[in-house]
C-alpha positions as CSV (number, residue, x, y, z in Angstrom):
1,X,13.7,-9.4,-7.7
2,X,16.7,-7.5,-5.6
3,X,14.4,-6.6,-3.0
4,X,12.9,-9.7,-2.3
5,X,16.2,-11.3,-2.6
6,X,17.8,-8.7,-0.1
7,X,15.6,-9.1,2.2
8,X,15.1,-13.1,2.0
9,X,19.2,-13.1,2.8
10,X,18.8,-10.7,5.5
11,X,16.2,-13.1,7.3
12,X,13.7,-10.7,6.8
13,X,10.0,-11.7,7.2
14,X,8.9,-8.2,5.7
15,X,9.3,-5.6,3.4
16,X,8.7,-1.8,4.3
17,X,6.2,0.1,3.1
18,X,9.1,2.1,0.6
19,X,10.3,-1.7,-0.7
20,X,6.8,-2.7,-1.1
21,X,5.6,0.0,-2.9
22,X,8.8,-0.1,-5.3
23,X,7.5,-3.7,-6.0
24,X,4.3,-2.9,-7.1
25,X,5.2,0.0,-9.2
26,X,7.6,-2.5,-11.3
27,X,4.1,-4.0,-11.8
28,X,2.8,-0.7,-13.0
29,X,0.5,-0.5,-10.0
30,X,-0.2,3.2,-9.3
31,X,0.8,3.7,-6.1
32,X,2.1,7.4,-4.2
33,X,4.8,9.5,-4.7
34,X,7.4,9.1,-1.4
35,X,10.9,9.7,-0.7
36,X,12.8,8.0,2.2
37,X,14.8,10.7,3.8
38,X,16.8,10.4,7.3
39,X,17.4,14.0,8.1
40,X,15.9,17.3,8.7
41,X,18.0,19.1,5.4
42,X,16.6,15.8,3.2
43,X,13.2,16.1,4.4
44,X,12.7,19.7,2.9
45,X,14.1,18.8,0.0
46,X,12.0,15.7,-0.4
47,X,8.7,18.3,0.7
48,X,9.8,20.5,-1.8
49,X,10.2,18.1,-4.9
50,X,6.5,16.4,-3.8
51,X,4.8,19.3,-2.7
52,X,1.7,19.9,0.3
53,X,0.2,18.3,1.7
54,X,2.3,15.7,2.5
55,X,1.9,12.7,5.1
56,X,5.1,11.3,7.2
57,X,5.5,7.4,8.4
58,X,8.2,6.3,10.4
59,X,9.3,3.6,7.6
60,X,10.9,0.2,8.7
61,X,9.8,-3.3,7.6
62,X,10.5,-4.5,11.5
63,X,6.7,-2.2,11.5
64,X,3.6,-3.6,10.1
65,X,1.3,-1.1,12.0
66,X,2.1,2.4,12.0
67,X,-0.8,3.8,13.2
68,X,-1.0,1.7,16.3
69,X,3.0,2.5,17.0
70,X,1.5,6.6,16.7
71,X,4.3,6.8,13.2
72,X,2.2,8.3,11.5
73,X,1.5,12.1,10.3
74,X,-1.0,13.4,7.9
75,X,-2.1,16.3,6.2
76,X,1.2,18.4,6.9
77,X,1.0,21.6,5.6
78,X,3.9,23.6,5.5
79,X,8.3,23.5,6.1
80,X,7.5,23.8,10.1
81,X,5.2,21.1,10.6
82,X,7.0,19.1,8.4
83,X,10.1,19.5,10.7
84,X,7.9,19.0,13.9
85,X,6.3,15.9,13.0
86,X,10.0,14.5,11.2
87,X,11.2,15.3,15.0
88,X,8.1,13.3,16.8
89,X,8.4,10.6,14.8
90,X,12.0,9.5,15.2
91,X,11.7,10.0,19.1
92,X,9.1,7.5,18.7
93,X,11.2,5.0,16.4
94,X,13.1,2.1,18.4
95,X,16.4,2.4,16.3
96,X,18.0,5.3,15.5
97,X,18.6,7.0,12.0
98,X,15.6,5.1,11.1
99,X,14.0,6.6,7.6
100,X,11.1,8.4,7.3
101,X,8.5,8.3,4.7
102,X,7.5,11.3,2.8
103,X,4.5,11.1,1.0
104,X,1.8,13.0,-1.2
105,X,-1.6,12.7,0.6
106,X,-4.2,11.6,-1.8
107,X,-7.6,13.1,-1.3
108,X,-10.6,11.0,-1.7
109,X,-13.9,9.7,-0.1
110,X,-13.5,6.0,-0.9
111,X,-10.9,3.1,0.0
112,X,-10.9,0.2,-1.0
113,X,-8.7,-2.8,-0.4
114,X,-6.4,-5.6,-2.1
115,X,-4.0,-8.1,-1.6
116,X,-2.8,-11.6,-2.0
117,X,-2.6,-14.9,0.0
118,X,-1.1,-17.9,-0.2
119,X,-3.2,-21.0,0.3
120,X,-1.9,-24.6,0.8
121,X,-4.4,-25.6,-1.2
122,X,-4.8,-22.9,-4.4
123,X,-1.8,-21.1,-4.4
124,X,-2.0,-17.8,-5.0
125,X,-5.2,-15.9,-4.5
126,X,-6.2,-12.4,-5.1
127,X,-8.5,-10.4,-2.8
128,X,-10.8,-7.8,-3.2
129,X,-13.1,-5.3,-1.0
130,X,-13.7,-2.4,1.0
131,X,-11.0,-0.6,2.5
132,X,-10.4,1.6,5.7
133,X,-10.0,1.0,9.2
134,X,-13.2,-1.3,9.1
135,X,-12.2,-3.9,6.5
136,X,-11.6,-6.9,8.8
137,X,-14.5,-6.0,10.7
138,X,-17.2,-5.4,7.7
139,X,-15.4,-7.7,5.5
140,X,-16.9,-7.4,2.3
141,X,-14.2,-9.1,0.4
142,X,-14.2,-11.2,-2.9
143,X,-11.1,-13.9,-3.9
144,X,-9.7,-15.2,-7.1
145,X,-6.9,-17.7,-7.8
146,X,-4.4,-16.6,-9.6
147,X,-3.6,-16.0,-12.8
148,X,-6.8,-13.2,-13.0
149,X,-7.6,-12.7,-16.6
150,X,-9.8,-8.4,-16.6
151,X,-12.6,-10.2,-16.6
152,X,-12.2,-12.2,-13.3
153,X,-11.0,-8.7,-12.1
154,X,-14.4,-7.0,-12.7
155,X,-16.4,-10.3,-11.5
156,X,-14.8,-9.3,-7.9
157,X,-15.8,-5.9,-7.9
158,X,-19.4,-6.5,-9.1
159,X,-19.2,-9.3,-5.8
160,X,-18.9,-7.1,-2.9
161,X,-22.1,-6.0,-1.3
162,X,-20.5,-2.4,-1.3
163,X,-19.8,-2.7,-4.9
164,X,-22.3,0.7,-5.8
165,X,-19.4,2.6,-4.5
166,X,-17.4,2.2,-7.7
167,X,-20.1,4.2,-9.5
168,X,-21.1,7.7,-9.6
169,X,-22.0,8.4,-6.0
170,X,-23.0,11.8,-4.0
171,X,-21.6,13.7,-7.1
172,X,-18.0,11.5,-7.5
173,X,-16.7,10.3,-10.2
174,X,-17.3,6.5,-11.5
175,X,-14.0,4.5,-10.7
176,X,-11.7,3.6,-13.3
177,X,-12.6,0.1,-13.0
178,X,-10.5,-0.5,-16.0
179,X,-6.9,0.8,-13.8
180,X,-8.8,-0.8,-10.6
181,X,-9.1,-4.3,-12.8
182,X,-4.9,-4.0,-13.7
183,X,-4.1,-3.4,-10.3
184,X,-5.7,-7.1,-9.7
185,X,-4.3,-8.8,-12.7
186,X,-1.0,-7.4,-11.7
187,X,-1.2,-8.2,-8.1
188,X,-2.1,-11.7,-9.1
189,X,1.1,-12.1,-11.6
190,X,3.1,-10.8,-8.4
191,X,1.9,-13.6,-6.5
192,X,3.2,-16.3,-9.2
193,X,6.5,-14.4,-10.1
194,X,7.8,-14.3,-6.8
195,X,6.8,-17.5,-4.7
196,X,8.9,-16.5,-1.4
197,X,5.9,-13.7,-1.0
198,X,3.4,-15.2,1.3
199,X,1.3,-12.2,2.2
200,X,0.3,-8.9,0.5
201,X,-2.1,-6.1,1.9
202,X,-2.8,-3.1,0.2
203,X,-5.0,-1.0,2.7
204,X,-6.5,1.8,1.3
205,X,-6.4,2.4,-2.1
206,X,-7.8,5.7,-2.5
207,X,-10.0,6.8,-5.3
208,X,-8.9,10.1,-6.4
209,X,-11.2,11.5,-8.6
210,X,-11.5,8.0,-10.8
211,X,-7.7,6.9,-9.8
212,X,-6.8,4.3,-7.8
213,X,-4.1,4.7,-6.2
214,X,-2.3,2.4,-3.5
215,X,-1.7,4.6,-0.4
216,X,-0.3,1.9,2.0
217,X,1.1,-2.0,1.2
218,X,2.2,-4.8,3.3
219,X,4.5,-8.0,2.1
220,X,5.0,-10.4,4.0
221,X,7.8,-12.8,3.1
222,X,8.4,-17.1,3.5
223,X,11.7,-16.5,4.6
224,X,12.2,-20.5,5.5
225,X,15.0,-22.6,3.3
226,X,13.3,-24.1,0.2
């Protein structure tokens, strides 16, 4: 894929959040609606097409942790905090002109968590499990080597010790477990397509209503000569 390859040439270990998520959606994983914009006049028009709430992230694959590097903006409601928190966040970037990332804000209770590893051993494996801010700390996770056939998919989730949070819970919605299963499978075919990708993490996936949808990804690259 151009991305991948872009960035592999570039000797690039990452991607950025943007390139990631482009990568995922040519997976048909559902993931949010952003726009990359680098100035004031863009970002309104970018607001605009998307709509409020939004969420900014200074956007950069040279950062992995947004949060920590205080990039990141959420529920943004209007033209003047949009411009204010555009402002703070590229003071706080390193480079200059670097892009920001404009992006619905998906509203939901419960994240979960996915990705992919590499293992000397297996290859590609998928993972599977709670999401948040507390996943490496409660981690209630679940793995499968790839390829996933549905039914591996919905093995995982019925794995987890949180797994009751997938049904109808404290009056939400059941997940889709069917759209949560494809976003496995297709992580997994991800994985075995595209061998130079030695990481991915996809922390949270909120569940809107029953939708899954990838807020934040992560892919590292193997950027070392075959």
């Amino acid at each position: 894929m151009d991305i991948i390859d872009e960035a592999i040439k570039k000797g690039r270990s990452s991607l950025s959040e943007f390139e990631a998520k482009q990568l995922l959606a040519a997976y048909r994983i559902p993931a949010t609606r952003e726009i990359l914009v680098e100035s004031e006049k863009n970002l309104l028009a970018a607001a605009a097409a998307i709509g409020y709430p939004l969420v900014l992230k200074g956007c950069s694959a040279d950062i992995a942790h947004k949060t920590e590097k205080n990039l990141v903006r959420i529920d943004i409601r209007n033209d003047q905090e949009a411009v204010a928190a555009f402002r703070d966040i590229s003071a706080g970037m390193e480079q200059d002109q670097m892009p920001v990332l404009v992006q619905e804000m998906i509203q939901g209770q419960r994240e979960l968590a996915a990705g992919l590893v590499r293992d000397a051993r297996f290859g590609a494996c998928v993972m599977f499990g709670l999401g948040g801010i507390f996943t490496e700390v409660l981690e209630d996770v679940s793995f499968r080597v790839a390829p996933l056939e549905r039914l591996d998919a919905l093995e995982m989730m019925r794995e987890i010790k949180g797994h009751k949070i997938l049904t109808a819970v404290r009056g939400m919605e059941a997940v889709d477990i069917n759209a949560l299963a494809d976003i496995l499978v297709n992580i997994g075919r991800v994985g075995l397509d595209h061998r130079q990708i030695k990481e991915i993490d996809i922390n949270p996936i909120i569940i809107s209503g029953s939708r899954p949808i990838v807020v934040d990804a992560l892919v590292l690259l193997d950027n070392s000569e075959e």
